[in-house]
mmCIF file of the C-alpha atoms, coordinates in Angstrom:
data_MODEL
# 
_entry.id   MODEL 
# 
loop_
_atom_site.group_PDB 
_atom_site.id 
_atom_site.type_symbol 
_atom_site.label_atom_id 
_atom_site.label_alt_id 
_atom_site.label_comp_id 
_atom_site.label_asym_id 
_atom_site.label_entity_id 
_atom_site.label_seq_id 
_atom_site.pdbx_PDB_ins_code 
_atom_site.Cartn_x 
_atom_site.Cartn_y 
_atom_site.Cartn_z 
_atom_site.occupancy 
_atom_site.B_iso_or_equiv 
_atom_site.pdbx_formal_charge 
_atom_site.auth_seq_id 
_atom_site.auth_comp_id 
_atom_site.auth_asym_id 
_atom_site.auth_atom_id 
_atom_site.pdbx_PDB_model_num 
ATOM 1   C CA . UNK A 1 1   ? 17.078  -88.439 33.599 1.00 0.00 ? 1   UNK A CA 1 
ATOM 2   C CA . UNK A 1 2   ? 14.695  -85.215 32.995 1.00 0.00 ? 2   UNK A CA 1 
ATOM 3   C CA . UNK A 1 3   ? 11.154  -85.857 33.164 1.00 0.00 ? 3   UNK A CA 1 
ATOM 4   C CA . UNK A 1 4   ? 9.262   -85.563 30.042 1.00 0.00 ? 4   UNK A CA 1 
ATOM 5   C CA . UNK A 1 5   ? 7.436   -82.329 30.973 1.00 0.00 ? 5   UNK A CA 1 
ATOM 6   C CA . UNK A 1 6   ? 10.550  -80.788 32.014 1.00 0.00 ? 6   UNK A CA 1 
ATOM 7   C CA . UNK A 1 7   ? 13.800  -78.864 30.365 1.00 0.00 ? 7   UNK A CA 1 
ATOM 8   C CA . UNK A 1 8   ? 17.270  -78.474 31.322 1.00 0.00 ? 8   UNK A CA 1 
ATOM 9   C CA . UNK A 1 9   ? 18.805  -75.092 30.229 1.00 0.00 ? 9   UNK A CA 1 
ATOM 10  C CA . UNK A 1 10  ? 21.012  -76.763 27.394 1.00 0.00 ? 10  UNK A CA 1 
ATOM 11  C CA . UNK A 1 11  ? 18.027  -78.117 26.156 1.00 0.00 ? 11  UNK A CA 1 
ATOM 12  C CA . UNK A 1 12  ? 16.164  -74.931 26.200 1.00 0.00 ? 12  UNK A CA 1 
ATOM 13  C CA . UNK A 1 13  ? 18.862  -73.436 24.122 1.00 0.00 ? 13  UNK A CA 1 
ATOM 14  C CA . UNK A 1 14  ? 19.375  -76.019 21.614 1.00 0.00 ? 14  UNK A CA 1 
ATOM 15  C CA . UNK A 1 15  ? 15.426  -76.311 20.852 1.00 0.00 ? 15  UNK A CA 1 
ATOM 16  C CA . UNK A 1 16  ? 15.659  -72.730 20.548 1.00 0.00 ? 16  UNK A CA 1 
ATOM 17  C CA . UNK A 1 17  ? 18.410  -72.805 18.455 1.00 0.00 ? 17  UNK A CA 1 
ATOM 18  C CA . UNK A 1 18  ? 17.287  -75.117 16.261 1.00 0.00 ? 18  UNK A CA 1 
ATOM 19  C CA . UNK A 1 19  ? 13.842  -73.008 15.954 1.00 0.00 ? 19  UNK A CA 1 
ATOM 20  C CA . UNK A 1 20  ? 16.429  -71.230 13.616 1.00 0.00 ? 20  UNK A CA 1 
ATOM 21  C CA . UNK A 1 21  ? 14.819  -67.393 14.783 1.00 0.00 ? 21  UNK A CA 1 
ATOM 22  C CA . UNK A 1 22  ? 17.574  -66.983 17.509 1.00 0.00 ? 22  UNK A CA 1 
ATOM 23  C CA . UNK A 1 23  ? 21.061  -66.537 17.290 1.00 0.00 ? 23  UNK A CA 1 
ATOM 24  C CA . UNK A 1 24  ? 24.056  -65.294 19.700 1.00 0.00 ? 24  UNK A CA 1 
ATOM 25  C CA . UNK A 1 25  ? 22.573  -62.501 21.757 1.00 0.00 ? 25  UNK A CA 1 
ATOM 26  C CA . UNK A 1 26  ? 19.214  -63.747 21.443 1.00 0.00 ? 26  UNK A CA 1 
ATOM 27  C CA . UNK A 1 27  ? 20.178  -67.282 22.579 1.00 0.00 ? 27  UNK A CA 1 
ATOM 28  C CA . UNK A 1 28  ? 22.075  -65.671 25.552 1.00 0.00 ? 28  UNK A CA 1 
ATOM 29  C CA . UNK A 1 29  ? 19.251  -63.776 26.984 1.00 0.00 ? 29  UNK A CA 1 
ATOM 30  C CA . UNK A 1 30  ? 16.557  -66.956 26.416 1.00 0.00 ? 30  UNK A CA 1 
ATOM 31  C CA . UNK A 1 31  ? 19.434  -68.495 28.886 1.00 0.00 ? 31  UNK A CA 1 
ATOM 32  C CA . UNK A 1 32  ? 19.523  -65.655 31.392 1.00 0.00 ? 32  UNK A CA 1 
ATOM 33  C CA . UNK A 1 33  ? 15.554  -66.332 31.007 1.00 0.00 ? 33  UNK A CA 1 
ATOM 34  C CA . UNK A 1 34  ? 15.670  -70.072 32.009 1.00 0.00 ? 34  UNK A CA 1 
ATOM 35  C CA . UNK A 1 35  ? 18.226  -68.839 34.861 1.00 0.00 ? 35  UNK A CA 1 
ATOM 36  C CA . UNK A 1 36  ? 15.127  -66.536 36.176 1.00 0.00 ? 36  UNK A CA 1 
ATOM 37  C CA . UNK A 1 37  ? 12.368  -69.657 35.919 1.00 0.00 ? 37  UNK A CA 1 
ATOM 38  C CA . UNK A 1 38  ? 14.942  -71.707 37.517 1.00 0.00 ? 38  UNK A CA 1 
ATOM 39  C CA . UNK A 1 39  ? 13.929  -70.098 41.066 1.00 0.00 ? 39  UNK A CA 1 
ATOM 40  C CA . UNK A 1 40  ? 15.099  -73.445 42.973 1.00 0.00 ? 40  UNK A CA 1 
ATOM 41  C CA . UNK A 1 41  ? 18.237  -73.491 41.018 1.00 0.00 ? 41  UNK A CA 1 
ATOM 42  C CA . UNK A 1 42  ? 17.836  -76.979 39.808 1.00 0.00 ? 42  UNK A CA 1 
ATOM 43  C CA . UNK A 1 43  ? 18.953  -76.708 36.112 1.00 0.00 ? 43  UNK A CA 1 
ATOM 44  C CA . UNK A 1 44  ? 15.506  -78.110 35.427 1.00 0.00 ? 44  UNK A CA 1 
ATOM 45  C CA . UNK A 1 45  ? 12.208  -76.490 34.907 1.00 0.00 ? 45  UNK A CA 1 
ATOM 46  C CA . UNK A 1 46  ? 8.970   -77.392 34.366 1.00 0.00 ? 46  UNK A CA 1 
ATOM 47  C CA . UNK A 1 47  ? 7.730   -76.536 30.114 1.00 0.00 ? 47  UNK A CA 1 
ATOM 48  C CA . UNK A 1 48  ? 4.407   -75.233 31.386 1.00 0.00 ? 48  UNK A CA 1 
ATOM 49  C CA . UNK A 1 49  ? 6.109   -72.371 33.711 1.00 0.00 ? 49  UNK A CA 1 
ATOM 50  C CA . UNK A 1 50  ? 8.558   -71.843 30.356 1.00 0.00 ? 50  UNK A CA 1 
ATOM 51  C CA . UNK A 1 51  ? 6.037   -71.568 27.903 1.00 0.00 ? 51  UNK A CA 1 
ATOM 52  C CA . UNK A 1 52  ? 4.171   -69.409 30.457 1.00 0.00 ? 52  UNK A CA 1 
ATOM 53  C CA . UNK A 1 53  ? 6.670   -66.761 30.954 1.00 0.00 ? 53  UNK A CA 1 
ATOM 54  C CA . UNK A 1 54  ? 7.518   -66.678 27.352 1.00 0.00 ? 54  UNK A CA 1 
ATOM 55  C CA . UNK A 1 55  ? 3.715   -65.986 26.570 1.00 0.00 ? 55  UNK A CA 1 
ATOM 56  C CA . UNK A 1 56  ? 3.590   -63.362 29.248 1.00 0.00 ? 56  UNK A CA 1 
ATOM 57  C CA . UNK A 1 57  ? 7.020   -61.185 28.192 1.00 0.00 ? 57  UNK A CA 1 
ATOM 58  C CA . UNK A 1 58  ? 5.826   -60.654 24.390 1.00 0.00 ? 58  UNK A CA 1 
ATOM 59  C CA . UNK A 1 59  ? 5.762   -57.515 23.745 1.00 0.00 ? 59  UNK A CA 1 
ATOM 60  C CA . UNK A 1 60  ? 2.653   -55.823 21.400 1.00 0.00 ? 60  UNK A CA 1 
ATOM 61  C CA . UNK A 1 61  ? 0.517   -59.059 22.001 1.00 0.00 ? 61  UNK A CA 1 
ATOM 62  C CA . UNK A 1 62  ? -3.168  -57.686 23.107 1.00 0.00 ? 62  UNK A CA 1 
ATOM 63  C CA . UNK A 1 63  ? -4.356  -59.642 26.137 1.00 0.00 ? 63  UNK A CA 1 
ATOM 64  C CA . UNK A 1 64  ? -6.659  -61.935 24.115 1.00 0.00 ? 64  UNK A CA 1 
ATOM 65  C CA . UNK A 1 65  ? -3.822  -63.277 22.139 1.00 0.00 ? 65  UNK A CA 1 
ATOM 66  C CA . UNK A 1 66  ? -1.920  -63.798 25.379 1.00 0.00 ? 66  UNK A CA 1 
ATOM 67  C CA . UNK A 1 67  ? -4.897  -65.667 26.963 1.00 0.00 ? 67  UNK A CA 1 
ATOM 68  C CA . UNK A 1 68  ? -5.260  -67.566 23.665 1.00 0.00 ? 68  UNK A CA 1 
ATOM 69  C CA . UNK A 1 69  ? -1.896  -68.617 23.615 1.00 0.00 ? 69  UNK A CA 1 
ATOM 70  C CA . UNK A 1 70  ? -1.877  -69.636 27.669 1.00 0.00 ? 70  UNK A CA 1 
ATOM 71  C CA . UNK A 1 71  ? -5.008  -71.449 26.907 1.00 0.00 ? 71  UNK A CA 1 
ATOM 72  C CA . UNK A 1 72  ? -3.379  -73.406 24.197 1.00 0.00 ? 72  UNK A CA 1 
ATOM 73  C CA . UNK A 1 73  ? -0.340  -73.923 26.132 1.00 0.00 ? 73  UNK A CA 1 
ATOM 74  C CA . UNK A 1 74  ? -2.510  -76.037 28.920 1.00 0.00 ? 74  UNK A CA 1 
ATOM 75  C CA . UNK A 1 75  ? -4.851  -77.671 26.694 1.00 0.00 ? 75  UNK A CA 1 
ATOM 76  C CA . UNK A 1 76  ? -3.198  -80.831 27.048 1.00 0.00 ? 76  UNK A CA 1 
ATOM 77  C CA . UNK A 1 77  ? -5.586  -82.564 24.655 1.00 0.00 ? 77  UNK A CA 1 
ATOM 78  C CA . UNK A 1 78  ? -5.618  -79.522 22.329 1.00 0.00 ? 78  UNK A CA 1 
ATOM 79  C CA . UNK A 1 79  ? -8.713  -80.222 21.779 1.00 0.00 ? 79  UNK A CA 1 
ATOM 80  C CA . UNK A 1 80  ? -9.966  -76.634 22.149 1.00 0.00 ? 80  UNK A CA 1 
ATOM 81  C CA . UNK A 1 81  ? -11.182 -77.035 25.936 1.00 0.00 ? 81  UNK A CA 1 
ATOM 82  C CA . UNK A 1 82  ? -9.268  -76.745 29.357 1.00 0.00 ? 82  UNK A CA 1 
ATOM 83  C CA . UNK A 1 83  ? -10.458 -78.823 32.369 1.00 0.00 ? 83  UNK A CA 1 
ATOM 84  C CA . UNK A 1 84  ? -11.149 -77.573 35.308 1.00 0.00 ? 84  UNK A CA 1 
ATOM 85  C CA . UNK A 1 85  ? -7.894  -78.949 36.134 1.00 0.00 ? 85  UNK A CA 1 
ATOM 86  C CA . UNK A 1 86  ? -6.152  -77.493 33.132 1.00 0.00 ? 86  UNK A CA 1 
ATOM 87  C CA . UNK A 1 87  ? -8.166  -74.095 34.336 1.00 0.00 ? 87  UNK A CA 1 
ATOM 88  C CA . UNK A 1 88  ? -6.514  -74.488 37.849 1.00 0.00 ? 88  UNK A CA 1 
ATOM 89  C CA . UNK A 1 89  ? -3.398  -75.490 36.676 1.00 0.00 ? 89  UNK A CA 1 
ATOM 90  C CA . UNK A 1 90  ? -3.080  -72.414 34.029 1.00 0.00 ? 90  UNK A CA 1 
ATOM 91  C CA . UNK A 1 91  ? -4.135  -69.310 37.257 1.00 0.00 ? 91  UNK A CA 1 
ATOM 92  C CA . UNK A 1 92  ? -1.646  -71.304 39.530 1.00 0.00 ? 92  UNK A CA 1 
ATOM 93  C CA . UNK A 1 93  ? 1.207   -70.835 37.117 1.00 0.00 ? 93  UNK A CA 1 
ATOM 94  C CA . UNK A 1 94  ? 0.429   -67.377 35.813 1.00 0.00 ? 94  UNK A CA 1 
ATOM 95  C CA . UNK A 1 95  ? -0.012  -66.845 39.686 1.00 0.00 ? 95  UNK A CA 1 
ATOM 96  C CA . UNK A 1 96  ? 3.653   -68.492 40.544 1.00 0.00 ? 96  UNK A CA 1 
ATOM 97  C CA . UNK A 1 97  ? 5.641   -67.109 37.468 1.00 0.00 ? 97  UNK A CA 1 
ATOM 98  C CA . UNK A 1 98  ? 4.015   -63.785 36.716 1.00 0.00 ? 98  UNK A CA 1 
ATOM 99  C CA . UNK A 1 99  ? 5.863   -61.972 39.138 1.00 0.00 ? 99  UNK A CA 1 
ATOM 100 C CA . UNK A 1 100 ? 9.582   -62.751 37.824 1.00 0.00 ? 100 UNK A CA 1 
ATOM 101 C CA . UNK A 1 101 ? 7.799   -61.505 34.602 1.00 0.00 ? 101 UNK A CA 1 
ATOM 102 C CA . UNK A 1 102 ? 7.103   -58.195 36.405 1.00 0.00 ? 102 UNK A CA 1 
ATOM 103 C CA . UNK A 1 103 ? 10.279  -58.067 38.642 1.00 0.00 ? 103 UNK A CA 1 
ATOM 104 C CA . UNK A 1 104 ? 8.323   -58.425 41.434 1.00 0.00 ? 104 UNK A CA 1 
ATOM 105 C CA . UNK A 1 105 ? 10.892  -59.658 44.444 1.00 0.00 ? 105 UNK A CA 1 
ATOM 106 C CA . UNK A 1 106 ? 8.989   -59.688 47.164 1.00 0.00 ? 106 UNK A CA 1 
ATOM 107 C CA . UNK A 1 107 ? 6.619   -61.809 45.796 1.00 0.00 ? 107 UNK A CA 1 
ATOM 108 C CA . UNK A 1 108 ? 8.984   -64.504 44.252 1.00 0.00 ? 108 UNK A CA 1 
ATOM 109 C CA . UNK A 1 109 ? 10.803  -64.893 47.950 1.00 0.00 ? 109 UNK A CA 1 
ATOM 110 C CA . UNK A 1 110 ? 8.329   -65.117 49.571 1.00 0.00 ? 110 UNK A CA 1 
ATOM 111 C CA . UNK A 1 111 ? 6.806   -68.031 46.940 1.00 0.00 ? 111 UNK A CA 1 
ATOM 112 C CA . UNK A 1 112 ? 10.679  -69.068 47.632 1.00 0.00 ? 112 UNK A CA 1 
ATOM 113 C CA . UNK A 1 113 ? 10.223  -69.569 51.267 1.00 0.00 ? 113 UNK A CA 1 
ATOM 114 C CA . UNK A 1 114 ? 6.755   -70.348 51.963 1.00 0.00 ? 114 UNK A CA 1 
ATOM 115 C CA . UNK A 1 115 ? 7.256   -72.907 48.937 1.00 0.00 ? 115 UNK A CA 1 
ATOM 116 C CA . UNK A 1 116 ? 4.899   -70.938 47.003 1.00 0.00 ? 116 UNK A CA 1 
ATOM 117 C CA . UNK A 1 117 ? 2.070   -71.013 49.633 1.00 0.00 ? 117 UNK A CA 1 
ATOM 118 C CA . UNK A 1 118 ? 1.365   -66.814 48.203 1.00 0.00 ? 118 UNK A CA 1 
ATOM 119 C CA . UNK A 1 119 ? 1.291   -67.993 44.617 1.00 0.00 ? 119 UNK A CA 1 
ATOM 120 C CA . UNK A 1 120 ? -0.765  -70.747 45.826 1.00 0.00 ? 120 UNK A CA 1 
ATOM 121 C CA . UNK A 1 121 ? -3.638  -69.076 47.873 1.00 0.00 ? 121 UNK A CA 1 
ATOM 122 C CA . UNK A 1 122 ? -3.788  -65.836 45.274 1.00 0.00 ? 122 UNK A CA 1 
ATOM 123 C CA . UNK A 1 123 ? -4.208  -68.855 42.697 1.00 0.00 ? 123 UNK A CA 1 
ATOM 124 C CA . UNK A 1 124 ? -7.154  -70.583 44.433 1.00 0.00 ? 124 UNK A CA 1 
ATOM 125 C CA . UNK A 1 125 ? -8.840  -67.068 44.919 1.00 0.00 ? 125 UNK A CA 1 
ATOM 126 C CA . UNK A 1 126 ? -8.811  -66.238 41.154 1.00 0.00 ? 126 UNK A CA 1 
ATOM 127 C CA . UNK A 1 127 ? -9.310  -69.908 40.089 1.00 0.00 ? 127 UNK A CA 1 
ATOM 128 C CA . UNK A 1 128 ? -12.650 -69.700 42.100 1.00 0.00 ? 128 UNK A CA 1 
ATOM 129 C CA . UNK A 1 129 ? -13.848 -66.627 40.888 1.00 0.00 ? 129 UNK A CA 1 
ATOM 130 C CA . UNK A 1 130 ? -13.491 -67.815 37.313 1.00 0.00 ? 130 UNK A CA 1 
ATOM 131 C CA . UNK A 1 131 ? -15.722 -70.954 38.101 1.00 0.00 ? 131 UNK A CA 1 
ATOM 132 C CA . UNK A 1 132 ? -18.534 -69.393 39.923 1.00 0.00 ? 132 UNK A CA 1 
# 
């Protein structure tokens, strides 16, 4: 059974699907996308590192809208406000996903092998600069 804050790639593709914006082609490459998020090659991944990368390869979105959206995506209350937790939770997923967003290989095998120890650390670093 798939936990309730996590996807498996046919689910993906039929909630895309049924979105009704995406068809053939379209569906193939949001596949090829859960492949990439799928680092572990589980078949499952988490929504949160989904929703992430999706919000991070729009194209013509200004960076506000992109931090909107990210914001909106961890607001787990949607009431408006993240938690520190939220906050935390938000840098270390940017921080673990962004750099299969910007092809960035080194970076996602060494996450890979260090089980994302480099994600992890460049996450705290950022996450306390934003709080101070």
């Amino acid at each position: 059974k798939v936990q309730a804050d996590k996807l498996t790639s046919a689910q993906f593709v039929q909630v895309a699907g049924m979105a009704g914006r995406f068809h053939g082609v379209e569906l193939d490459m949001l596949g090829n996308v859960f492949k990439r998020i799928d680092r572990r090659k589980t078949g499952v991944v988490d929504i949160h590192d989904l929703a992430t990368v999706l919000v991070l390869i729009g194209v013509h979105v200004e960076k506000k809208e992109r931090l909107g959206a990210l914001l909106s995506v961890f607001d787990a209350d949607s009431d408006g406000c993240v938690t520190h937790g939220q906050l935390f939770r938000m840098v270390t997923t940017v921080a673990t996903v962004g750099p299969l967003v910007t092809s960035d290989e080194m970076i996602n095998e060494a996450n890979l092998l260090l089980q994302d120890e480099v994600s992890l650390q460049t996450s705290k670093r950022i996450y306390t600069i934003l709080v101070e």
